[in-house]
DRENPA-3360 file (N, C-alpha, C; in nm, 2 decimals, always signed):
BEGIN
1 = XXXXXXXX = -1.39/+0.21/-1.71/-1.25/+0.25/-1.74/-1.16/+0.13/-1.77 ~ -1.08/+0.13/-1.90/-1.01/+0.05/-1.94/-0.89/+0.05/-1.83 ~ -0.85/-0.09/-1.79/-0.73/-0.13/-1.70/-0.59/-0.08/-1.76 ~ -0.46/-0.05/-1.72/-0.32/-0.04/-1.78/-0.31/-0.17/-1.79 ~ -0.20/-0.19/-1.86/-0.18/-0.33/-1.90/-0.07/-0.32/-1.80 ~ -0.10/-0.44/-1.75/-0.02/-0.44/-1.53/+0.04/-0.59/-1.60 ~ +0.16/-0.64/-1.55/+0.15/-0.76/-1.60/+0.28/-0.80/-1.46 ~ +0.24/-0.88/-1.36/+0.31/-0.91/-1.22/+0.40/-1.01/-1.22;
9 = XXXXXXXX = +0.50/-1.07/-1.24/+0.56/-1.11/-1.21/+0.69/-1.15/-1.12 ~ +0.71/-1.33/-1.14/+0.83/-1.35/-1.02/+0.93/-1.39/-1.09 ~ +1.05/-1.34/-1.16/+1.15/-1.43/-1.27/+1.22/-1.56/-1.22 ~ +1.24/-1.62/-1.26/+1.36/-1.72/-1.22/+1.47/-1.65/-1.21 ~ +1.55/-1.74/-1.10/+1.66/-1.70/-1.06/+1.70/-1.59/-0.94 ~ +1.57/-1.52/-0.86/+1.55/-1.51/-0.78/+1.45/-1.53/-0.65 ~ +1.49/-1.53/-0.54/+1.39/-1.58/-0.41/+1.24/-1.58/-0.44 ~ +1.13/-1.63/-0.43/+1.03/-1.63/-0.45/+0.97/-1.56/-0.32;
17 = XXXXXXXX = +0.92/-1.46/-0.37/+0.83/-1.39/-0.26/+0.81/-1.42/-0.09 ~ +0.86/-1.34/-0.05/+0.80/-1.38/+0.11/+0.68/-1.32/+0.21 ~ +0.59/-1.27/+0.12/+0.52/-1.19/+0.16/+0.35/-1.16/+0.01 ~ +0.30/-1.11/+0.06/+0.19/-1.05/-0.04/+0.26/-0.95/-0.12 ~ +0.35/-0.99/-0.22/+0.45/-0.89/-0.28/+0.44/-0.95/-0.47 ~ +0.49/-0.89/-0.57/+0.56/-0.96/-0.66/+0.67/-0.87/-0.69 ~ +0.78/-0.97/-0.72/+0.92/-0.86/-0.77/+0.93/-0.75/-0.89 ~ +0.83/-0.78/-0.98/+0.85/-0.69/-1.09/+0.65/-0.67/-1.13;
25 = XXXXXXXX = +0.62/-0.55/-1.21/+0.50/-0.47/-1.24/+0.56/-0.43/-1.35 ~ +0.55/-0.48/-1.43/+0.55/-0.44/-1.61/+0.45/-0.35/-1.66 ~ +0.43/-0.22/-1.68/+0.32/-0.14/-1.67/+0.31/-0.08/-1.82 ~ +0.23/-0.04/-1.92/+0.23/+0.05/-2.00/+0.14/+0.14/-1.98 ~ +0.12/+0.23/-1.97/+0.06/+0.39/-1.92/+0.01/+0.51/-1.99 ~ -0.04/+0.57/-2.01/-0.02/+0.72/-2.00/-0.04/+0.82/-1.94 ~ -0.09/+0.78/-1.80/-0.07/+0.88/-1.67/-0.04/+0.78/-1.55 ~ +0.07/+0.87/-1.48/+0.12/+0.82/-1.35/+0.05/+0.89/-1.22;
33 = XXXXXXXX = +0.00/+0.80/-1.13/-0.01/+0.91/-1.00/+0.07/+0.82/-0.92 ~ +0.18/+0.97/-0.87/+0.27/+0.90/-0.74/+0.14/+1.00/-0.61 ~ +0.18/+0.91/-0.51/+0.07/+0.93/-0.44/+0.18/+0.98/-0.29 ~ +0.17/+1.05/-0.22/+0.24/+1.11/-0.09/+0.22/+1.01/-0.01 ~ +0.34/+1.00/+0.09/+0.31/+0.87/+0.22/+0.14/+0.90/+0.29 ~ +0.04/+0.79/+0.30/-0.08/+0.82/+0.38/-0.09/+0.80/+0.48 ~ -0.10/+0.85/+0.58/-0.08/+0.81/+0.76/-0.26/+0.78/+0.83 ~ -0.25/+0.74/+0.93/-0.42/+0.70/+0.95/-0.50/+0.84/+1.02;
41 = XXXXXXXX = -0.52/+0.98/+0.90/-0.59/+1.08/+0.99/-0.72/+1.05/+0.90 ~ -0.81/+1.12/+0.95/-0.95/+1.13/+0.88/-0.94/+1.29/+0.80 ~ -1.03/+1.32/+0.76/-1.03/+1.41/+0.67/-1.03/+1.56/+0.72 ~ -1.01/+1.54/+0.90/-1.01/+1.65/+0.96/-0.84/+1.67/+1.01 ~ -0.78/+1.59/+1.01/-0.68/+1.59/+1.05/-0.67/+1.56/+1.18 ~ -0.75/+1.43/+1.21/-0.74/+1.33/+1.34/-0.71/+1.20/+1.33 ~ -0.60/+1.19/+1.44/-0.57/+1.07/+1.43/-0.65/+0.93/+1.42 ~ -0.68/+0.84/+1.35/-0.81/+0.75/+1.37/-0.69/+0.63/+1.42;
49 = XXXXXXXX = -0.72/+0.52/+1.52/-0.66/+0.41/+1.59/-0.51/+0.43/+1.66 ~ -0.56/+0.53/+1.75/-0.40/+0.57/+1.84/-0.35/+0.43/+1.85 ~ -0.24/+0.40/+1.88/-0.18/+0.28/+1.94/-0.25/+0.21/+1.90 ~ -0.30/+0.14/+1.78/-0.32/+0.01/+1.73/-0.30/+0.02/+1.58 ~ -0.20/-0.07/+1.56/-0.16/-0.06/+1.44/-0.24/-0.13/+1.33 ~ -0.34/-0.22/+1.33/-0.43/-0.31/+1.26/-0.53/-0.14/+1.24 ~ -0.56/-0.06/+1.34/-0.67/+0.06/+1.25/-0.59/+0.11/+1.17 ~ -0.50/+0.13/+1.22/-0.39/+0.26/+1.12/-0.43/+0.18/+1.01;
57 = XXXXXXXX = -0.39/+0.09/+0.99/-0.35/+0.02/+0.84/-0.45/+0.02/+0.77 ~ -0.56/-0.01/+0.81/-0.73/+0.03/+0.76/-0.74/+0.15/+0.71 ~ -0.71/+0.26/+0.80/-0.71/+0.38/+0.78/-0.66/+0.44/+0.70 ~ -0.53/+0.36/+0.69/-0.42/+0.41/+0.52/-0.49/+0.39/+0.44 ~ -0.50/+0.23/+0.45/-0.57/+0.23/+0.28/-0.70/+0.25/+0.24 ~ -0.76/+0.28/+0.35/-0.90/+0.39/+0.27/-0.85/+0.51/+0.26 ~ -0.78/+0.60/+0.24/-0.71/+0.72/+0.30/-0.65/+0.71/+0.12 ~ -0.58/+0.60/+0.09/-0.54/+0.57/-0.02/-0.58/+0.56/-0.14;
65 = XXXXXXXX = -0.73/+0.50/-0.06/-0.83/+0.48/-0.17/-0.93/+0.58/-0.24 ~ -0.89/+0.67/-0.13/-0.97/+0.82/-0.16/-0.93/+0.91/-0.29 ~ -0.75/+0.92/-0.22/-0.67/+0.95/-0.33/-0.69/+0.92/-0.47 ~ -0.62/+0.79/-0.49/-0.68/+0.72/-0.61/-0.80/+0.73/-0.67 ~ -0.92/+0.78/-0.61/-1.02/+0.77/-0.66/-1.03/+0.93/-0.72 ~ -0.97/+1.01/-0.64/-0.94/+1.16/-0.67/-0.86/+1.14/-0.80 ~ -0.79/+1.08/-0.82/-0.71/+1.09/-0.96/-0.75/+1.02/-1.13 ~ -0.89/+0.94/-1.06/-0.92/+0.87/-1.14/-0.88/+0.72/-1.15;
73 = XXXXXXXX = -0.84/+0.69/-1.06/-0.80/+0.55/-1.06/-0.84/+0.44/-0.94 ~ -0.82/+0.33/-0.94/-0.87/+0.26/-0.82/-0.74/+0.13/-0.77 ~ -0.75/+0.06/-0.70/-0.69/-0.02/-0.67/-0.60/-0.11/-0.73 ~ -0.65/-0.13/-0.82/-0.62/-0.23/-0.95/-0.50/-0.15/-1.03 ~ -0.53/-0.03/-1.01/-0.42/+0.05/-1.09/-0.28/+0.05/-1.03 ~ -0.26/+0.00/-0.90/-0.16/+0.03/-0.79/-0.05/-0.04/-0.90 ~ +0.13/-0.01/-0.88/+0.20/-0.04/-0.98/+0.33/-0.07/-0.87 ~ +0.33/-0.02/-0.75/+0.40/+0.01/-0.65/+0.40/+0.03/-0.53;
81 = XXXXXXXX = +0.43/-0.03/-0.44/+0.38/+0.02/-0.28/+0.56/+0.04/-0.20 ~ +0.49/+0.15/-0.12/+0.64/+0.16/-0.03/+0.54/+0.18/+0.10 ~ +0.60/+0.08/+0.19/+0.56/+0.04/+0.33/+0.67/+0.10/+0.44 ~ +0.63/+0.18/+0.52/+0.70/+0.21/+0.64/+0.62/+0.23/+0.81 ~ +0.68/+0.09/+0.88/+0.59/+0.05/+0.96/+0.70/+0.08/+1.13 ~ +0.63/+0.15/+1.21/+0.73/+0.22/+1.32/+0.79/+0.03/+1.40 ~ +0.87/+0.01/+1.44/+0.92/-0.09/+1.54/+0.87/-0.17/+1.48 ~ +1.00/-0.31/+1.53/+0.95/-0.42/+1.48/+0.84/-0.48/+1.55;
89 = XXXXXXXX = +0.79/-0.43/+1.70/+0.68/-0.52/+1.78/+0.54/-0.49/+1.67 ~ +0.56/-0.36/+1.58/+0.42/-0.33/+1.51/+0.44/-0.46/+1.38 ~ +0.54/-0.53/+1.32/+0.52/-0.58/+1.19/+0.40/-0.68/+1.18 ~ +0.41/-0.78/+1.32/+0.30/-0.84/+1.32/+0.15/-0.85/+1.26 ~ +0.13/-0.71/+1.38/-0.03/-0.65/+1.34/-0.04/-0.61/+1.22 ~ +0.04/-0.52/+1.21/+0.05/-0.50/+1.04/+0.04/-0.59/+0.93 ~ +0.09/-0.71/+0.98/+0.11/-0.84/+0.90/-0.04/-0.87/+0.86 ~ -0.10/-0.87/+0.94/-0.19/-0.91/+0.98/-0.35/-0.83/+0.93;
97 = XXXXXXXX = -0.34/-0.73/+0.97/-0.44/-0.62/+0.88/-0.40/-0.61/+0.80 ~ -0.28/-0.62/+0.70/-0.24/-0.61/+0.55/-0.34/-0.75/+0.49 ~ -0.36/-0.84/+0.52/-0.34/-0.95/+0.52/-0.55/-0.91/+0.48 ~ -0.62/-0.90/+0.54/-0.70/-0.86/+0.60/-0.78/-0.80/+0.45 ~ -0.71/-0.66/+0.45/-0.70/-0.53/+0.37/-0.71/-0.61/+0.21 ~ -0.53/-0.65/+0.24/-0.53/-0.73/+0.06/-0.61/-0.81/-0.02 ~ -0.71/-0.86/+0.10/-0.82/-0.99/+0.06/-0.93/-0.89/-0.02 ~ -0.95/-0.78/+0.04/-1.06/-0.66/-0.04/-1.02/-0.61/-0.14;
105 = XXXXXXXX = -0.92/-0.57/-0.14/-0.85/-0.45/-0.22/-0.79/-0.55/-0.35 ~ -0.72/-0.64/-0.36/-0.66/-0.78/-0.47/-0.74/-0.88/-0.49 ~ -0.83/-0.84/-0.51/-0.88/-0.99/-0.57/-0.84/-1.11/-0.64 ~ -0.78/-1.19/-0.61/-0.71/-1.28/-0.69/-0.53/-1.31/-0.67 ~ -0.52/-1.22/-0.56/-0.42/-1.23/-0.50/-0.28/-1.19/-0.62 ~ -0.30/-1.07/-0.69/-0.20/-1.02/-0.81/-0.14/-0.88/-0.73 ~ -0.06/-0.95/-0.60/-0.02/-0.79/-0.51/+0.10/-0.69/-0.59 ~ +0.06/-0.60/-0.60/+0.21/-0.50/-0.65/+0.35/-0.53/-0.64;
113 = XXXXXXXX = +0.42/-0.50/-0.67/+0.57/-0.48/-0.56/+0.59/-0.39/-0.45 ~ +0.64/-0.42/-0.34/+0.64/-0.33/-0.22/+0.73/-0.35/-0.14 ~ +0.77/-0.24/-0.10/+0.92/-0.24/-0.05/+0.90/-0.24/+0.06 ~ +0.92/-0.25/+0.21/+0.87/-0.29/+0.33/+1.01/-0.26/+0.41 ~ +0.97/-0.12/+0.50/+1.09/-0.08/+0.59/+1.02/-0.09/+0.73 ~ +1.09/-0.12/+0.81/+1.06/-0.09/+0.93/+1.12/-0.01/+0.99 ~ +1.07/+0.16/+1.09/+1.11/+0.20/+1.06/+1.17/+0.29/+1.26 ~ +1.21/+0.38/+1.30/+1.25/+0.40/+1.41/+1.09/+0.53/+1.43;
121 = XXXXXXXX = +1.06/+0.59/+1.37/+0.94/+0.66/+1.37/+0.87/+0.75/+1.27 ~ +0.77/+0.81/+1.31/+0.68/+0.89/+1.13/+0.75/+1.05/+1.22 ~ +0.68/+1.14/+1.14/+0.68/+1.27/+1.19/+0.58/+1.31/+1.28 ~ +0.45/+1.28/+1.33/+0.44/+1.25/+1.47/+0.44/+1.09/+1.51 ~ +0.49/+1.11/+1.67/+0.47/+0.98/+1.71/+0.36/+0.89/+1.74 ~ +0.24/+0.95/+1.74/+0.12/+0.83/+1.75/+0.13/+0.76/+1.57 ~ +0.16/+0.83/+1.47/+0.15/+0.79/+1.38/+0.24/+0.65/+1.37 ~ +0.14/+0.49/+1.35/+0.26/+0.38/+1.28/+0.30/+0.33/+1.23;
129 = XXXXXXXX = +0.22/+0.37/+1.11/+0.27/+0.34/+0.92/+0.19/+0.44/+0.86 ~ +0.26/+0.44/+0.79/+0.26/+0.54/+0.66/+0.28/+0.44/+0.54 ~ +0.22/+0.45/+0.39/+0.22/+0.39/+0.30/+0.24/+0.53/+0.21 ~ +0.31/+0.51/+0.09/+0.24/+0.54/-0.02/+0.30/+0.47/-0.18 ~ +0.16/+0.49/-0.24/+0.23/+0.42/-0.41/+0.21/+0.49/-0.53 ~ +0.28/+0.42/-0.60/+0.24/+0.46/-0.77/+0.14/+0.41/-0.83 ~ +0.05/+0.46/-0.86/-0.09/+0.37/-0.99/-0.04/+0.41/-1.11 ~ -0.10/+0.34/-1.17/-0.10/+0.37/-1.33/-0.21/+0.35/-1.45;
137 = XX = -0.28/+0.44/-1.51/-0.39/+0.49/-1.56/-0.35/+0.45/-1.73 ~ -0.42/+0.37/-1.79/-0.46/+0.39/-1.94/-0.41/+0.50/-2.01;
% end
């Protein structure tokens, strides 16, 4: 499958990145998949890594990667990320299995743009991040 033409950038004249981020994804397309927030269940609708937020995060983005793969697309396609991670005591871990995750999933370290909230809670409470993004398909 031919790649979108993804093209990542950081412009002058604003902050340079503080994180596994870039400010802008220049994309041309002709299919979008926006993808629903992914929380860490398995495919029965169980929770996988109660209270640890390093599984959750695993768990999203293979959760993620499923999706995408359902739509025809894979990692490389991603154009967008929105991060929402419960309390700030979780940013760490999360820092941390992001960190982890992005080393598999980026090769070459060309991360999306992603917006990163921290947040007071998901819609259940064991849940403690949720992700979800935009790809973009040839």
């Amino acid at each position: 499958m031919a790649q979108p033409h993804r093209s990542l950038s950081n412009p002058e004249g604003v902050y340079p990145p503080v994180g596994k981020y870039s400010h802008v994804a220049e994309v041309t397309a002709s299919k979008l998949l926006f993808l629903a927030g992914q929380v860490s269940v398995d495919e029965n609708g169980t929770l996988v890594g109660e209270g640890d937020v390093g599984a959750q995060v695993r768990k999203v983005w293979e959760n993620i990667g499923a999706v995408l793969a359902g739509g025809g697309a894979t990692f490389a396609d991603i154009v967008s990320i929105n991060t929402y991670v419960v309390g700030r005591e979780s940013v760490q871990p999360y820092l941390d299995a992001r960190a982890e995750v992005f080393a598999e999933i980026f090769p070459g370290e060309q991360f999306p743009p992603n917006t990163f909230l921290i947040i007071d809670g998901l819609l259940f409470e064991e849940y403690l991040v949720e992700i979800s993004v935009t790809a973009a398909l040839p």
